[in-house]
C-alpha positions as CSV (number, residue, x, y, z in Angstrom):
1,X,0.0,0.0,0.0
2,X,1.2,3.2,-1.2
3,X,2.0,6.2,1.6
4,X,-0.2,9.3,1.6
5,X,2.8,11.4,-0.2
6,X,3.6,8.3,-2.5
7,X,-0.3,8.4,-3.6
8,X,-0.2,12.3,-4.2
9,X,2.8,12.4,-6.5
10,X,1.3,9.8,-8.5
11,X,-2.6,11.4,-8.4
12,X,-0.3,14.6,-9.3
13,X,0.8,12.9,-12.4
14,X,-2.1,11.6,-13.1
15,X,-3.8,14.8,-12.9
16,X,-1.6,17.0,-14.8
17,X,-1.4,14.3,-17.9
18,X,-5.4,14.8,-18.2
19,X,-4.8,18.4,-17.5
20,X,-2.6,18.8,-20.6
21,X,-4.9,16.9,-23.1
22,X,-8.0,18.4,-22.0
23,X,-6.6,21.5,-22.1
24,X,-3.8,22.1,-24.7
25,X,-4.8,24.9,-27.3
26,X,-7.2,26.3,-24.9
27,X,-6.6,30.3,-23.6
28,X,-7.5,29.4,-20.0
29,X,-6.9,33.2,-18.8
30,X,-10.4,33.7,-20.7
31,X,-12.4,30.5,-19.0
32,X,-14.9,31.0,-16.8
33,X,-14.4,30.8,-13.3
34,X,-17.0,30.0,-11.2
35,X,-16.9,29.9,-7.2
36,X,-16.4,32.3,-4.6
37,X,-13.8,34.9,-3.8
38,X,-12.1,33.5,-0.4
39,X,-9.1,33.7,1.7
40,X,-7.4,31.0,0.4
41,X,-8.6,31.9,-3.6
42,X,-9.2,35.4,-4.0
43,X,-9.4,34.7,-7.5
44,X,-12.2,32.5,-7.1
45,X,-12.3,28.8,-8.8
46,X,-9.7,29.8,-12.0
47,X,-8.0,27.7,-14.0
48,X,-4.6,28.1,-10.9
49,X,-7.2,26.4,-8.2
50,X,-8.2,23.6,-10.7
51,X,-4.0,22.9,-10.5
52,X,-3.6,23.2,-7.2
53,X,-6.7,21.0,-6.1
54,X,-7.3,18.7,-9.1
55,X,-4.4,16.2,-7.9
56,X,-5.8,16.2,-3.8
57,X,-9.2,15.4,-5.5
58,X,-7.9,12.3,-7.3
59,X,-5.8,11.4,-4.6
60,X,-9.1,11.2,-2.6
61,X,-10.7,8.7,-5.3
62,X,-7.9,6.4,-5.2
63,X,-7.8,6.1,-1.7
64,X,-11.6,5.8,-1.7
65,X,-11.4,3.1,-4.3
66,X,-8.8,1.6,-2.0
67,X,-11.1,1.7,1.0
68,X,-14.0,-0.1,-0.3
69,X,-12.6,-3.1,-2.3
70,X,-16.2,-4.2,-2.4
71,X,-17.0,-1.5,-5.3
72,X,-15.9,-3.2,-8.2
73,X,-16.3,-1.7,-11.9
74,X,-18.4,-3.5,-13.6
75,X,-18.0,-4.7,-17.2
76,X,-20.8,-4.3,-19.7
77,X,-22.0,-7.7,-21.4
78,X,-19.6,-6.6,-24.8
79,X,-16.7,-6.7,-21.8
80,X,-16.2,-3.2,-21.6
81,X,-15.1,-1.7,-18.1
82,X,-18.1,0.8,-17.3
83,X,-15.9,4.0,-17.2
84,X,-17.3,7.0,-19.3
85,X,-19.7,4.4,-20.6
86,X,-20.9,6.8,-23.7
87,X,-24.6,5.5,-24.7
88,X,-27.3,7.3,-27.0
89,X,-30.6,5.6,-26.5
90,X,-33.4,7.3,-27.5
91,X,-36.8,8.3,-25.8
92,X,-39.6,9.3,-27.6
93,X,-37.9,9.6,-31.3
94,X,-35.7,11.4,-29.5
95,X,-31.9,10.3,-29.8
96,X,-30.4,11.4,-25.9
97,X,-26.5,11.3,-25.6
98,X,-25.1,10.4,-22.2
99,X,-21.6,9.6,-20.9
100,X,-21.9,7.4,-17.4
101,X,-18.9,8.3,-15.1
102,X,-19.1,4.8,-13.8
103,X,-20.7,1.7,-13.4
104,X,-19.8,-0.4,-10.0
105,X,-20.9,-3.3,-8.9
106,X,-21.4,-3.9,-5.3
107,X,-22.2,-6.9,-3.4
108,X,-24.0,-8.1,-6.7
109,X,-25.9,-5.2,-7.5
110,X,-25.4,-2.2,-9.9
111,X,-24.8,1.4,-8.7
112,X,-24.3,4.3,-11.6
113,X,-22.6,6.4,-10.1
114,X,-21.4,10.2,-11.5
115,X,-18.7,12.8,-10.4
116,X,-19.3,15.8,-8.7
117,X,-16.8,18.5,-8.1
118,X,-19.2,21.0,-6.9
119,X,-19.4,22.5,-3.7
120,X,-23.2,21.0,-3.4
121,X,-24.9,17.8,-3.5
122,X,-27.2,17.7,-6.7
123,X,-30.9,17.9,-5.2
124,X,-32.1,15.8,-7.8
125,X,-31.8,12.3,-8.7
126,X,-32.7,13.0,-12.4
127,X,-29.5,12.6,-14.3
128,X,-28.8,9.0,-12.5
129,X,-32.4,8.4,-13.8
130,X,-31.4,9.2,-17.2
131,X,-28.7,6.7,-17.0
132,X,-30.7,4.5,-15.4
133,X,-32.8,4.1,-18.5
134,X,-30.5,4.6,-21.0
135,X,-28.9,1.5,-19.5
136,X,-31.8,-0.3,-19.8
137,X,-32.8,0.8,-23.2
138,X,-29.3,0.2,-24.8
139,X,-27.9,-2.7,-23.1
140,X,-31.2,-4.1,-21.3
141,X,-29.4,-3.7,-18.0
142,X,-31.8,-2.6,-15.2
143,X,-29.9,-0.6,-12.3
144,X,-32.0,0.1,-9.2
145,X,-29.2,2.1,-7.2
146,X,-27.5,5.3,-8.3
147,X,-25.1,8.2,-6.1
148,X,-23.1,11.1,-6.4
149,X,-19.8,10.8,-5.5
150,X,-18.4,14.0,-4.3
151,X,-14.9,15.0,-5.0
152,X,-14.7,17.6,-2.1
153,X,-15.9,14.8,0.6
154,X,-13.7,12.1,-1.2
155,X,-17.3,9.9,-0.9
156,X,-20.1,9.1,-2.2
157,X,-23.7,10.5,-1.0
158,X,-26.0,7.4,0.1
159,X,-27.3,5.4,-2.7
160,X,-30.8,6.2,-4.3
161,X,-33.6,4.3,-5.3
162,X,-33.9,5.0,-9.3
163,X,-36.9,2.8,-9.7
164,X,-39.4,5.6,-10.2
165,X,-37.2,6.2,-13.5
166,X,-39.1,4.5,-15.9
167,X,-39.0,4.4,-19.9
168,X,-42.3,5.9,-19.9
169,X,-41.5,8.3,-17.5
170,X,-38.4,8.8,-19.7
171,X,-40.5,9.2,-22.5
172,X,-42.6,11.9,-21.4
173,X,-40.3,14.0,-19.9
174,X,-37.9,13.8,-23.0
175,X,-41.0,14.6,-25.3
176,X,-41.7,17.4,-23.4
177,X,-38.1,18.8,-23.4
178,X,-38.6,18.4,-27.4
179,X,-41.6,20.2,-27.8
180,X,-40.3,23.1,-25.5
181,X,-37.3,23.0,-27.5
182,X,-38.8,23.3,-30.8
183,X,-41.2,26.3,-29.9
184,X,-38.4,28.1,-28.5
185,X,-39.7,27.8,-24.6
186,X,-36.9,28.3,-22.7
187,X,-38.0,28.8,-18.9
188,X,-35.3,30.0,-17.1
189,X,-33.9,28.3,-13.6
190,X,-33.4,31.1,-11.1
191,X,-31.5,28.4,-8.8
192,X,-28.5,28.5,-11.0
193,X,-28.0,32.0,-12.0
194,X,-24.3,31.9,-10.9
195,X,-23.5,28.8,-12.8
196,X,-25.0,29.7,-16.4
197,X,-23.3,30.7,-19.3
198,X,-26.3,32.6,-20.7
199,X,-27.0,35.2,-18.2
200,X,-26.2,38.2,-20.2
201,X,-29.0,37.3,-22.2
202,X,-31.3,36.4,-19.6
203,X,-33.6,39.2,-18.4
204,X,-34.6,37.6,-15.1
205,X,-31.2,36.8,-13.8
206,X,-30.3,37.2,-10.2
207,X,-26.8,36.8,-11.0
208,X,-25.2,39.6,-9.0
209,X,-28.4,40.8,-7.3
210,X,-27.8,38.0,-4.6
């Protein structure tokens, strides 16, 4: 078993090899940064705090893989190891592209699980439903278990039931994204001023007003 500095240098190199592809011909000085102005980063959440904290972050999902041997990635029936699983099913004529962060398997049952970075727990289960479906639809797995797992707790939130997640269900809500879509409805979600791209636009924005 690796020591605590041995696991860091190696999550840094792991880290900062991703951290090159992802970002090589980008102009990072113009990304958006998103957080708050603290202490510690006065410049908010910029591309220097993804550096610095990217590499801790990964060194806590290595050690969290480590501590619970009894998550196991699970392999899809073509024997593919269920890491950004890409799937497009479609629900109602509707062709829906998802990438799955994972797929474990634990104690002999399915748990989808996605990455979170953000400060907050998701308050909806709606994405794992997706996947839940799409699943389901493309390789005729059923997955009753989904979580988050949370990248500034180096855990994952408790699992959740995704059997309310139906195809039909699916279906309907997908259909009614569509229609929206098509006649240019576009309600906006005063919850997440402060993480959209499109609040310049946006004449009800509390971005800034909070």
């Amino acid at each position: 078993m690796p020591t605590p500095d041995q696991l860091l240098i190696e999550a840094t190199k792991l880290f900062n090899k991703s951290w090159a592809e992802l970002t090589e011909g980008y102009d990072l000085s113009q990304a958006r940064v998103g957080g708050r102005a603290t202490k510690a980063n006065p410049n908010k959440e910029d591309a220097d705090f993804w550096v610095r904290t990217g590499p801790e972050w990964v060194k806590g999902y290595i050690e969290w893989r480590q501590n619970n041997p009894d998550w196991k990635i699970w392999n899809t029936p073509e024997g593919a190891p269920a890491i950004e699983l890409g799937l497009v099913p479609e629900f109602a004529g509707v062709p829906v592209k998802m990438v799955l962060d994972r797929v474990f398997e634990v104690n002999g049952e399915l748990v989808v699980v996605d990455l979170k970075t953000s400060q907050n727990t998701p308050s909806s289960s709606l994405q794992l439903g997706f996947y839940r479906a799409g699943l389901k639809k493309v390789l005729g797995v059923d997955v009753k278990w989904g979580a988050y797992w949370m990248a500034r707790q180096s855990g994952t939130t408790p699992l959740i039931d995704l059997s309310i997640y139906t195809e039909e269900m699916i279906d309907y809500l997908v259909a009614g994204f569509d229609k929206a879509r098509r006649s240019e409805i576009f309600l906006p979600n005063l919850n997440n001023c402060n993480r959209c791209g499109l609040t310049e636009f946006c004449q009800f924005t509390t971005k800034g007003k909070q």
